[in-house]
KOLDRENTOR-627548 format. One record per residue (C-alpha): x, y, z; residue number from 0; residue in three letters. Coordinates in steps of 0.2 Angstrom, whole numbers. Layout:
BEGIN
@x->X | y->Y | z->Z | i->NUM | aa->ALA
...
This chain:
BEGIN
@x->101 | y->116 | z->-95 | i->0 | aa->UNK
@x->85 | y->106 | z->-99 | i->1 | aa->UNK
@x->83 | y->88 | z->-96 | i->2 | aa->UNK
@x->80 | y->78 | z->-116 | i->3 | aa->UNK
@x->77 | y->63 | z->-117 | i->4 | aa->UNK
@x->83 | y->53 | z->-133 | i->5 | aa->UNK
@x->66 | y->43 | z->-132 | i->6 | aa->UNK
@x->50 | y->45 | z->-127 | i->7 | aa->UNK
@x->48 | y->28 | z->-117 | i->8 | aa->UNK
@x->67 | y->28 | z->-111 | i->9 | aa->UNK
@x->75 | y->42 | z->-99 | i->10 | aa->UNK
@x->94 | y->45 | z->-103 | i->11 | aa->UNK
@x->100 | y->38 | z->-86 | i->12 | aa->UNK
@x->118 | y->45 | z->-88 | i->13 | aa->UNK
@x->110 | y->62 | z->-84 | i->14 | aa->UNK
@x->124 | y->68 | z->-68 | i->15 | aa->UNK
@x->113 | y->68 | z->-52 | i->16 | aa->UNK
@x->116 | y->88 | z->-49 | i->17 | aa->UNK
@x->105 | y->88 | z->-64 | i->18 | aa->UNK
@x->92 | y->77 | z->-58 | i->19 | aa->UNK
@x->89 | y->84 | z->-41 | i->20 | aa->UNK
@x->89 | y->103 | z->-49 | i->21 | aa->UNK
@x->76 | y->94 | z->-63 | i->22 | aa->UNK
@x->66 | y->86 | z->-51 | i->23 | aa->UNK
@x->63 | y->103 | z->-38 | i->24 | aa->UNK
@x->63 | y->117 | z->-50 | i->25 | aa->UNK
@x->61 | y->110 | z->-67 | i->26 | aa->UNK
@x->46 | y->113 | z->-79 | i->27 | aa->UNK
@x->34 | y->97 | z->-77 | i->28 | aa->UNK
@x->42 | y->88 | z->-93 | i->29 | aa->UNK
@x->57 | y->91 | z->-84 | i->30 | aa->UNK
@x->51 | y->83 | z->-67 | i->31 | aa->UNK
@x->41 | y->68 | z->-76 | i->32 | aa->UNK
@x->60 | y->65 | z->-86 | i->33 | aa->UNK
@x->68 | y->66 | z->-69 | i->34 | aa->UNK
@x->58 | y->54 | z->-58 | i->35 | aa->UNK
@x->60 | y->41 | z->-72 | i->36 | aa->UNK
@x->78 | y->42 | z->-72 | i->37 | aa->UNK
@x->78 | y->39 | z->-55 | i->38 | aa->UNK
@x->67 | y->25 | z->-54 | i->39 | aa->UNK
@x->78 | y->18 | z->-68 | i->40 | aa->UNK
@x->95 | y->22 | z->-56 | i->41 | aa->UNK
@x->85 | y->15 | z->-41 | i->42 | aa->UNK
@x->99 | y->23 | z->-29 | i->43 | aa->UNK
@x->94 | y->20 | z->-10 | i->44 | aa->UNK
@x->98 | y->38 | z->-7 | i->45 | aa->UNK
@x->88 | y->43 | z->-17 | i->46 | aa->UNK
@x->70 | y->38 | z->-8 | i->47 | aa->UNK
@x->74 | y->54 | z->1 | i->48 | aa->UNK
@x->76 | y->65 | z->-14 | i->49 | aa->UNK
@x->60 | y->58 | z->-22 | i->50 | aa->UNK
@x->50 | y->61 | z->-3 | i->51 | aa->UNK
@x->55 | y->80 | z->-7 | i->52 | aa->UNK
@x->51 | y->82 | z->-21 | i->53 | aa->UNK
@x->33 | y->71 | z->-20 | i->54 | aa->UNK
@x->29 | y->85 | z->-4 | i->55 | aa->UNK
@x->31 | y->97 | z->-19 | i->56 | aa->UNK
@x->22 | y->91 | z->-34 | i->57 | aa->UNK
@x->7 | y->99 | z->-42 | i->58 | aa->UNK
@x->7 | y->87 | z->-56 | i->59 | aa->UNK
@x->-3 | y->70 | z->-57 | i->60 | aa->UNK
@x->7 | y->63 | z->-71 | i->61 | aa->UNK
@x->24 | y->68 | z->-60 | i->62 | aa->UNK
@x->18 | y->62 | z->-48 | i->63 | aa->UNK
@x->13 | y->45 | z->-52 | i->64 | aa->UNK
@x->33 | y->44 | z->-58 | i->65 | aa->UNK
@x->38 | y->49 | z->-41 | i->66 | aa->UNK
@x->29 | y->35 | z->-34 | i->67 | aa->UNK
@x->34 | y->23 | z->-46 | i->68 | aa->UNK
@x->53 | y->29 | z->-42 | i->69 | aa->UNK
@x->50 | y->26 | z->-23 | i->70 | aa->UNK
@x->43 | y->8 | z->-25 | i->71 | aa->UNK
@x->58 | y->4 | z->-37 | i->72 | aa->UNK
@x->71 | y->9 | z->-25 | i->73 | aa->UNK
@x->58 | y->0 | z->-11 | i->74 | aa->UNK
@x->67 | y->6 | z->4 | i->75 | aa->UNK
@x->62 | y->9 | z->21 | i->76 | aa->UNK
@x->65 | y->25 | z->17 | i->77 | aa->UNK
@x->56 | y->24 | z->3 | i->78 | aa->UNK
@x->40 | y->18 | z->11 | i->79 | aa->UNK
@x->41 | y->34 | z->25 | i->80 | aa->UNK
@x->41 | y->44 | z->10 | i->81 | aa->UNK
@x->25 | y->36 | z->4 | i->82 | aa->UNK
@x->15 | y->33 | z->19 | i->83 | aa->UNK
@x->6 | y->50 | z->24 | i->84 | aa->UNK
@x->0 | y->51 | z->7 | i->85 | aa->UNK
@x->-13 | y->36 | z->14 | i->86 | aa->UNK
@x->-21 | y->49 | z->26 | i->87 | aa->UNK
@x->-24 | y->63 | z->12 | i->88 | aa->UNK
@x->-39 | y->69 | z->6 | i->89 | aa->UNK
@x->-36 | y->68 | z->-12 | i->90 | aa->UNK
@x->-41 | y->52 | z->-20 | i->91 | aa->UNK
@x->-27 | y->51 | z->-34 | i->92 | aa->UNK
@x->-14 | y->52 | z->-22 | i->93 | aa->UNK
@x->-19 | y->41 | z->-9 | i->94 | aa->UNK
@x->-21 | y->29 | z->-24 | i->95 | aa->UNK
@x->-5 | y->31 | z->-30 | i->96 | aa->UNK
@x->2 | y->30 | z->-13 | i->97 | aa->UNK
@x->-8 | y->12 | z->-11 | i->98 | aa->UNK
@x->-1 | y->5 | z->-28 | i->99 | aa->UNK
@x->16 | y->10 | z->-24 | i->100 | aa->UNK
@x->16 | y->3 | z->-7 | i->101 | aa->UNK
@x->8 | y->-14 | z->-15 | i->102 | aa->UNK
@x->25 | y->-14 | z->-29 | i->103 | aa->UNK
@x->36 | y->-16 | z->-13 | i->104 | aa->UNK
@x->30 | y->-28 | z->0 | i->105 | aa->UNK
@x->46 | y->-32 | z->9 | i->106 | aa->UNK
@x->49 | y->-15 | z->13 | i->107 | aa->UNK
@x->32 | y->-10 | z->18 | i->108 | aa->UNK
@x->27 | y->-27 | z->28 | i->109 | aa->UNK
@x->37 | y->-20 | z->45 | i->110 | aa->UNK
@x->23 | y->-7 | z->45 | i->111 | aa->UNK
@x->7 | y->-14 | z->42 | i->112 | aa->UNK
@x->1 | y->-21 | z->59 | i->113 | aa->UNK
@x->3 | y->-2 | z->64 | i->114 | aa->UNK
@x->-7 | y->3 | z->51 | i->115 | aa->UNK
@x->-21 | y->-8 | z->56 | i->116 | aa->UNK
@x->-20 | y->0 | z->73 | i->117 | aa->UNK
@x->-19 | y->15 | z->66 | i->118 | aa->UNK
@x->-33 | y->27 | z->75 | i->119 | aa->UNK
@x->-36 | y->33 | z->57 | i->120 | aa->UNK
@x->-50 | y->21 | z->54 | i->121 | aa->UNK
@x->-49 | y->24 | z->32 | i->122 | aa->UNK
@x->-31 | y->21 | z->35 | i->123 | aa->UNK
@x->-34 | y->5 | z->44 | i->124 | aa->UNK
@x->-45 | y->0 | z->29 | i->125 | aa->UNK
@x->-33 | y->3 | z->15 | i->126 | aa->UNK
@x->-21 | y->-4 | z->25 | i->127 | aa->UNK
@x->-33 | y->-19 | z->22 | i->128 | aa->UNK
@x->-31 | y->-22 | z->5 | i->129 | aa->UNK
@x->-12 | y->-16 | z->8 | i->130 | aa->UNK
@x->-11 | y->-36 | z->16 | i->131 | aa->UNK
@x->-16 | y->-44 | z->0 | i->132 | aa->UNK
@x->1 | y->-40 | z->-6 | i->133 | aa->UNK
@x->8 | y->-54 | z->10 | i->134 | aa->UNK
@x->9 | y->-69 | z->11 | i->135 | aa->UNK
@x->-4 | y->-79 | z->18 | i->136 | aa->UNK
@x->0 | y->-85 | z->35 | i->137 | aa->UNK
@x->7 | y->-67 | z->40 | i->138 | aa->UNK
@x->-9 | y->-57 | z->30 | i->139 | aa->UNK
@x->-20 | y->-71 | z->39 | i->140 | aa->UNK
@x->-12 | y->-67 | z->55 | i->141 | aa->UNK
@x->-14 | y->-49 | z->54 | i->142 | aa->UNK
@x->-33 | y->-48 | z->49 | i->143 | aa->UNK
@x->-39 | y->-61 | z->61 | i->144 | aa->UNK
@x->-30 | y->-49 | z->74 | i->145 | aa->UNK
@x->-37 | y->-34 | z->68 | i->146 | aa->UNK
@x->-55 | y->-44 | z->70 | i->147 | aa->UNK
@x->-55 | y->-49 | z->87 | i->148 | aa->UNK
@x->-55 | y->-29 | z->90 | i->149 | aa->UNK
@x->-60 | y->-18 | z->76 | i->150 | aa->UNK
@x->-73 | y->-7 | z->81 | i->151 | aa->UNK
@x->-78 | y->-1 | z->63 | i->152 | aa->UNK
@x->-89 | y->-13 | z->55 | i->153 | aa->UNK
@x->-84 | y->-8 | z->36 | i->154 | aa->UNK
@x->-66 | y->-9 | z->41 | i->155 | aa->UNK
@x->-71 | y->-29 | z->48 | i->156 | aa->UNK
@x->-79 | y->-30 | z->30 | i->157 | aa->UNK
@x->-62 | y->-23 | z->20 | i->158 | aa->UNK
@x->-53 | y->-38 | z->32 | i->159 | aa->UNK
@x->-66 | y->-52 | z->28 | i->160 | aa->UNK
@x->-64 | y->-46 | z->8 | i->161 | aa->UNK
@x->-45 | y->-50 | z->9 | i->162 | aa->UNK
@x->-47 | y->-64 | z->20 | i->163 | aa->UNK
@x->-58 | y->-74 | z->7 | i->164 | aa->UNK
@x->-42 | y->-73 | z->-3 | i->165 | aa->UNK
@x->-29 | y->-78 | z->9 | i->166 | aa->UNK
@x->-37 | y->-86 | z->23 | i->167 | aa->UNK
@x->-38 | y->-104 | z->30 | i->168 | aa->UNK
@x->-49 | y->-113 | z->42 | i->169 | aa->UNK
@x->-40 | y->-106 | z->56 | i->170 | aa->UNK
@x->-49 | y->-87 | z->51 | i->171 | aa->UNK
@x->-63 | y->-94 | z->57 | i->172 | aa->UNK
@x->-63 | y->-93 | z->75 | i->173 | aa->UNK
@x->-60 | y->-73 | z->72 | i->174 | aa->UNK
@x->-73 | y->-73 | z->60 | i->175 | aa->UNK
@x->-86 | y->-81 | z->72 | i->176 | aa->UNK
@x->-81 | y->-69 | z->85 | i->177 | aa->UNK
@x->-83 | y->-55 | z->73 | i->178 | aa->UNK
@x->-99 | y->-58 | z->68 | i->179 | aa->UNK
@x->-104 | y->-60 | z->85 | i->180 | aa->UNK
@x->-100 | y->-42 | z->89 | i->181 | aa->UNK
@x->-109 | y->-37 | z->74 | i->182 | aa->UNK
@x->-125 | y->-46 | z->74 | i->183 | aa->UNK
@x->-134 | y->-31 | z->71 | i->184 | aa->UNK
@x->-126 | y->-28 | z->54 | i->185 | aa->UNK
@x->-134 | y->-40 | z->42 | i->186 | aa->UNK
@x->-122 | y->-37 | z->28 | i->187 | aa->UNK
@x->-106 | y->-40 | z->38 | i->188 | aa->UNK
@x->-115 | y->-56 | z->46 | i->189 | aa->UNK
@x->-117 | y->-62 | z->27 | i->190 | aa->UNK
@x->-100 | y->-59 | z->20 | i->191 | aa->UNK
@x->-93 | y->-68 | z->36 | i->192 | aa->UNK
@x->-103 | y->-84 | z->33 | i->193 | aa->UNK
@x->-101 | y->-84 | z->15 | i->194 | aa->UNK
@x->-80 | y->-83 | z->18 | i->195 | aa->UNK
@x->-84 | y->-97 | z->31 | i->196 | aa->UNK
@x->-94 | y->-110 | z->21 | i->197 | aa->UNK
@x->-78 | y->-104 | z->8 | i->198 | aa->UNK
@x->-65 | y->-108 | z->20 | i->199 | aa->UNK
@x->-71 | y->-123 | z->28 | i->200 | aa->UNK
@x->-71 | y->-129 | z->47 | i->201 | aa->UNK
@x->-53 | y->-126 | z->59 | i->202 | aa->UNK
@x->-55 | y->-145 | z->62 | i->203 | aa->UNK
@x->-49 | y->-150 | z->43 | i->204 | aa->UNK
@x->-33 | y->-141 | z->45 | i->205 | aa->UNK
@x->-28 | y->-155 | z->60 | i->206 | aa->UNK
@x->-36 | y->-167 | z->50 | i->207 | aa->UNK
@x->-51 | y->-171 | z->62 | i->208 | aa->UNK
């Protein structure tokens, strides 16, 4: 039997879940769309898994943005393995929707990000980049002045300077120097670099020198 929702903005979340999972797999893509939300409305632990299927499955953008939306409400561990690969495909829409739902749940998705930014993937370490805004500052800080001292792509060092602008102290700077050492030959790098560093001021004012 169809999925109906009594509202266009509201899913009926006392649908059983044998109807749900059978929606969400095999149902027409209204069906599917209503399912996801209901599930996102439930935000059941289990069902990250469920949703991770059904996400492999999906034809539909519109369904698909409900899936992820599901998964970073029930923002689970679980929930974040579902979502990762999608960083690494080759359709924009998704790894964009993958990006936005890994930024809804930064808890669950903080345990992975210094692998991401060792990622050998270097577009994965770059949106993994931007995944740090979502941190808070010391850790995000942490992580990117790391990623500095090693990165060998220069517009993946540019993505890190970005965020760091944002979240960064003084003690970035060090990195930062270091990085722009490494990449003297890029002029663009080297400008973003000094332009975070006259923002962020000297390492010595955070000891009070």
């Amino acid at each position: 039997m169809p999925l109906i929702r009594s509202r266009p903005d509201k899913p009926d979340v006392d649908r059983p879940p044998v109807d749900l999972r059978a929606a969400l797999l095999s149902g027409s893509p209204e069906e599917r769309w209503t399912a996801a939300r209901i599930v996102a409305e439930l935000r059941v632990r289990g069902d990250a898994l469920l949703l991770g299927q059904a996400l492999e499955l999906e034809k539909d953008s519109r369904v698909r943005e409900a899936i992820f939306t599901g998964l970073a409400r029930i923002a689970t561990s679980e929930s974040v393995l579902a979502v990762l690969p999608y960083l690494r495909s080759d359709d924009a829409n998704l790894r964009t929707g993958a990006l936005d739902a890994l930024r809804m749940m930064p808890d669950a998705t903080r345990p992975h990000l210094e692998a991401l930014l060792g990622d050998p993937d270097a577009d994965v370490r770059l949106l993994t980049c931007d995944l740090t805004r979502s941190q808070a500052g010391p850790d995000a800080m942490r992580m990117l002045t790391a990623l500095l001292e090693t990165e060998p792509e220069a517009n993946v060092c540019a993505a890190a300077v970005e965020v760091l602008a944002e979240v960064g102290s003084p003690l970035a700077v060090p990195s930062l120097l270091r990085c722009a050492d490494r990449f003297r030959s890029d002029p663009f790098l080297g400008f973003a670099i000094k332009h975070v560093i006259v923002r962020l001021g000297s390492p010595s004012s955070v000891a009070g020198d």
